[in-house]
N, C-alpha and C positions, 0 to 999 in steps of 0.2 A: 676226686679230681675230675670225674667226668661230668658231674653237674656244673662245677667249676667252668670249664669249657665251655659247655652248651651256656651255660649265662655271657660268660667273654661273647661267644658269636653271636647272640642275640643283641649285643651293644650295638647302637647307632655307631656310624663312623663317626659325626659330628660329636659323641658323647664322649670320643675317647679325651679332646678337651676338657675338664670338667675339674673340682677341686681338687680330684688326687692329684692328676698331671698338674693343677697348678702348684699345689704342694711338691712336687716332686722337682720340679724344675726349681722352684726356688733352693729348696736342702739342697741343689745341684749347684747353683751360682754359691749359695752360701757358704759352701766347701772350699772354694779357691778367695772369697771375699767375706770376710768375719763380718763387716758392719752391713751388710747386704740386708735390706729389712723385707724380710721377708712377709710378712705380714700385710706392710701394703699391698707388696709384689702381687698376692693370694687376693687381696681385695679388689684393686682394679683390671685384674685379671676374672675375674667369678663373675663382678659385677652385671646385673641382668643379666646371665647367661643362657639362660634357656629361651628368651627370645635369638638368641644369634643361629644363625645354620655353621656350616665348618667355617669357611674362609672367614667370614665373621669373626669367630672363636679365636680365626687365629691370628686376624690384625687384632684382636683385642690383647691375647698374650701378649703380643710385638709391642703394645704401642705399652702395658706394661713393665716390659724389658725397658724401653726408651725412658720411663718415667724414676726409675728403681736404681737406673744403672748410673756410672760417672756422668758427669755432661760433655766430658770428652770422648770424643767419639771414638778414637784408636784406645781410650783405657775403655771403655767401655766392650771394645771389640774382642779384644786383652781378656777379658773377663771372661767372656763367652766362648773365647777357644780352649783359655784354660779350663773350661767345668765341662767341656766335651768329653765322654766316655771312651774308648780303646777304639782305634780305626777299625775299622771292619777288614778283615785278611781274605774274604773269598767272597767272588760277585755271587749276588744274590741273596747273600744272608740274612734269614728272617731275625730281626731284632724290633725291640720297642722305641727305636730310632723315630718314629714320627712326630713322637715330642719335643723332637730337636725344628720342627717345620717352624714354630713361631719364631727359633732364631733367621732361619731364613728370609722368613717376612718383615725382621727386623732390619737385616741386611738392603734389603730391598726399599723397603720403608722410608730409612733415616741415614744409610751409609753410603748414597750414590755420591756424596763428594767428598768421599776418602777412598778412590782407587784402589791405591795398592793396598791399603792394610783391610780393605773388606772382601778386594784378589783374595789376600792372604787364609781370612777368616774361610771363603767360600770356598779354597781348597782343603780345609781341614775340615768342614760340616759334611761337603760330600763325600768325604770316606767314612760318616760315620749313618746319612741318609742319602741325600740329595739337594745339589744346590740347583739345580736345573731354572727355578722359578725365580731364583735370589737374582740369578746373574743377565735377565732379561731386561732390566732399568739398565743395566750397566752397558750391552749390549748395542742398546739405542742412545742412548749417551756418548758413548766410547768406541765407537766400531771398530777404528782400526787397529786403536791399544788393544782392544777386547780379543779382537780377532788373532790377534799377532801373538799374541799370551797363549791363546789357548791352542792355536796352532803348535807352538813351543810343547803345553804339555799334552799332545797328543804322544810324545814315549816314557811318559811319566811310569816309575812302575808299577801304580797303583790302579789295579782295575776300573777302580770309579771315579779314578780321576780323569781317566782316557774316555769313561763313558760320557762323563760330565762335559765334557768338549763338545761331543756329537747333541748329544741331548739338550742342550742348553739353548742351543739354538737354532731348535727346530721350528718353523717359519707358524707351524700348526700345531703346538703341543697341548695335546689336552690338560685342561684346568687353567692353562697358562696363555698370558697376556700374548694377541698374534703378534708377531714382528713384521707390518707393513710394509717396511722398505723392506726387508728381504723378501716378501713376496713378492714384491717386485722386482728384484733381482738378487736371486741366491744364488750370484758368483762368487761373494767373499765366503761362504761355505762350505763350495770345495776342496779348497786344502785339508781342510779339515777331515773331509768323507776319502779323500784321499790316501791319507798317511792311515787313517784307521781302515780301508774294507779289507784290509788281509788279518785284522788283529785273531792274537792265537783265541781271543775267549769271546764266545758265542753271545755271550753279554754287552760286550759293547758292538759288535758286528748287528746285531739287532737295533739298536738304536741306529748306526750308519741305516739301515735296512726303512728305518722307521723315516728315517728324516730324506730319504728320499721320494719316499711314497707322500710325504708332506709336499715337496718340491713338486712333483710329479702332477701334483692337482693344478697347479697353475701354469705350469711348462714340460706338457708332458715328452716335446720334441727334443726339448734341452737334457731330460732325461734317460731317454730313449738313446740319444747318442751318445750320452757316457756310459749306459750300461752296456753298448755294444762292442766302444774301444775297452772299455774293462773285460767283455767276455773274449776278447783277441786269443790274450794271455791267460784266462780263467784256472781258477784253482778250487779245489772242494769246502775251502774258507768266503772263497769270492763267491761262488755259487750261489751261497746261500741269499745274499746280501743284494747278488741282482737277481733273484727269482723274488725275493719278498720283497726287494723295494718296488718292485714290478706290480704286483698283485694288482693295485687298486688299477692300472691300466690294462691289465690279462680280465677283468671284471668287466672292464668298458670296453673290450672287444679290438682295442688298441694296433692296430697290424703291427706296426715296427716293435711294439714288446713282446710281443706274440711269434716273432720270428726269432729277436732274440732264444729267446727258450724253448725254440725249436717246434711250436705247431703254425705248420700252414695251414690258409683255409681248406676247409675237406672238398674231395678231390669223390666224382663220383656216389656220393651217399642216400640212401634212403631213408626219411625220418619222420617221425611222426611223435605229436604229443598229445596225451588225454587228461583228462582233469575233471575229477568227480569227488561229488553229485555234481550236478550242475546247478543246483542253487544251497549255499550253506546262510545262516546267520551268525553274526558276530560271537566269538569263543569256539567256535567250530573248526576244523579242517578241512581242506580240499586235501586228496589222493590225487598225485600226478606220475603219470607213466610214461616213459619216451623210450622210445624204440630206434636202434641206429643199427642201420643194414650198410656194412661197404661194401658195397660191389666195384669194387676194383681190385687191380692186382697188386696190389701192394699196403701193407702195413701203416695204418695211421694214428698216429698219436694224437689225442684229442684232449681238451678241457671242454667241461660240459657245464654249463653254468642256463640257469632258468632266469628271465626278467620278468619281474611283475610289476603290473603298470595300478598303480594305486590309485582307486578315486578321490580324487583331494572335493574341497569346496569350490561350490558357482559350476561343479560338472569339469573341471579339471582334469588331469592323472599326473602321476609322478611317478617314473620309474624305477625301481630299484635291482640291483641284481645280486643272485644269489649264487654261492657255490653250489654244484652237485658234486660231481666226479672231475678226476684225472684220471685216465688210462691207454691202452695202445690196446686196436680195435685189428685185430688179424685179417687178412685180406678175405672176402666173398664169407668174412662172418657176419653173424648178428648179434646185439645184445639190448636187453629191457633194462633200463631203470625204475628204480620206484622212490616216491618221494613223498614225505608229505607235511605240509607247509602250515602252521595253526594261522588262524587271523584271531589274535587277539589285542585289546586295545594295551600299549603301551605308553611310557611315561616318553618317549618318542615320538607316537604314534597315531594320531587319531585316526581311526577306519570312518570312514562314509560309503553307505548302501551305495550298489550302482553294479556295472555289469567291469568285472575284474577280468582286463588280458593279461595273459601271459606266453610268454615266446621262449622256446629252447636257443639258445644261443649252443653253437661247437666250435670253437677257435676263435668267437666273437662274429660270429657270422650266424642270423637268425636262420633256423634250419626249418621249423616248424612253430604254429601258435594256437592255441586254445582260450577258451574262457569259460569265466561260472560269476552266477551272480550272488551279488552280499546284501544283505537282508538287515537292518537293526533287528 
């Protein structure tokens, strides 16, 4: 069993498409549909496959499904609710649900002008994976049927379905298509963040959590003032939801988020950062040390977060910032940080040689700065 394993984790994500899952899916349609030719299904599904990467693979399924299935779109739909496997009973549960995604991208695909019965479909896909990406065409089609619906089932009792609310139309969701009118305006959103930031399960409260910190990138004001009338009334469910919808503004040194959650600028302090060696080459580390003396008489709570200022191309920089610490620093104490940061080139990342600053930030207020240079 344990080589078994170690071969599964070693599979590409993009592989787990491939002839099993395409076989698997179709004995799955064929179950609920006897004349289902499965056979094509397997064929233009497979077809040149190893040129595709994932999303690839999985409008290739999709467009599979679209070719194999009724030409009618609500039997077609029909089809594919009925060969879905047992809803999933508790958030989070790891299953082999991701081979239900080409249904999604079917939905997506070929069903944005059958409303309600691909509603329908897409409430029953996401209690068994996720319809988060299905229901983004419908979204921008439909706004205010879409909106008004899923407002409706945010007290659905079904945990992924309440998630699927929040999640679905989140303005920035990774993998997924942006929603440019609501980056321009994510007012019709909050009903939705609304009826859910007290929900009892920590799984969709993270998603509310998530799709504000989305929001937040491009209206961080508008933000900032509903997590402050939300922390009025706050509760240890809500807590959670405005401290992490918060974060990517608590990272940019944000004042009004930053007082939300109770740290003012430091009052008082003495700070100092060090960063060694002073010159590393690429694959290497800098050791960074910071040291924070309060001298004052009273008790500060601090977030300690370091900026590194990136050499981009043409002599450039770019900033990024980093978490270190949270803590509360005792009046006329001291305390040392230690850190240490690798520079290595990522699938993110390019490094360029040049002389790298970097600045302690404490409540988003640059406290002290250093630098070391990079080397090819």
């Amino acid at each position: 069993m344990a080589e078994a394993k170690n071969t599964e984790e070693k599979k590409l994500f993009k592989d787990w498409f491939d002839r099993d899952a395409a076989a698997q899916i179709a004995n799955q349609i064929a179950g609920v549909k006897s004349d289902f030719n499965e056979a094509r299904f397997i064929q233009i599904a497979t077809d040149n496959l190893q040129s595709l990467e994932m999303l690839g693979r999985v409008e290739q399924f999709a467009r599979a499904m679209r070719e194999c299935l009724p030409e009618s779109m609500p039997e077609a739909l029909d089809v594919l609710v009925k060969a879905l496997p047992e809803a999933l009973p508790d958030a989070e549960e790891v299953t082999n649900g991701f081979l239900m995604w080409p249904m999604g991208q079917f939905i997506a695909d070929y069903a944005t002008d059958y409303l309600d019965e691909a509603f329908d479909a897409m409430i029953e896909l996401t209690q068994r994976l996720t319809s988060e990406f299905a229901v983004r065409p419908f979204v921008e089609r439909y706004p205010d049927e879409v909106f008004a619906r899923l407002t409706k089932l945010t007290s659905h009792p079904n945990v992924h379905v309440r998630r699927w609310c929040s999640e679905g139309v989140r303005t920035r969701l990774p993998w997924g298509k942006k929603l440019h009118f609501l980056i321009k305006d994510p007012s019709p959103i909050w009903p939705i963040l609304e009826a859910l930031k007290d929900d009892p399960e920590l799984y969709v409260r993270r998603s509310v959590a998530n799709n504000i910190n989305d929001i937040a990138k491009d209206h961080p004001e508008m933000v900032v003032k509903r997590c402050k009338a939300w922390s009025q009334d706050s509760n240890e469910l809500r807590d959670y939801v405005v401290r992490h919808g918060l974060r990517s503004l608590v990272k940019d040194g944000h004042p009004g988020a930053l007082e939300i959650l109770g740290f003012a600028p430091p009052q008082d302090m003495d700070c100092a950062l060090q960063v060694e060696p002073a010159e590393i080459s690429v694959g290497q580390s800098v050791q960074m040390s910071a040291t924070l003396s309060n001298c004052s008489a009273k008790n500060q709570k601090l977030v300690v977060d370091y900026k590194l200022h990136y050499v981009r191309n043409a002599g450039k920089t770019n900033a990024k910032v980093f978490k270190w610490s949270n803590l509360n620093l005792d009046a006329k104490s001291e305390i040392t940080l230690n850190k240490q940061h690798p520079m290595k080139v990522t699938t993110v990342r390019k490094l360029y040689p040049g002389l790298h600053k970097v600045e302690l930030q404490v409540n988003g207020v640059v406290v002290a700065e250093s630098e070391f240079n990079l080397t090819s």
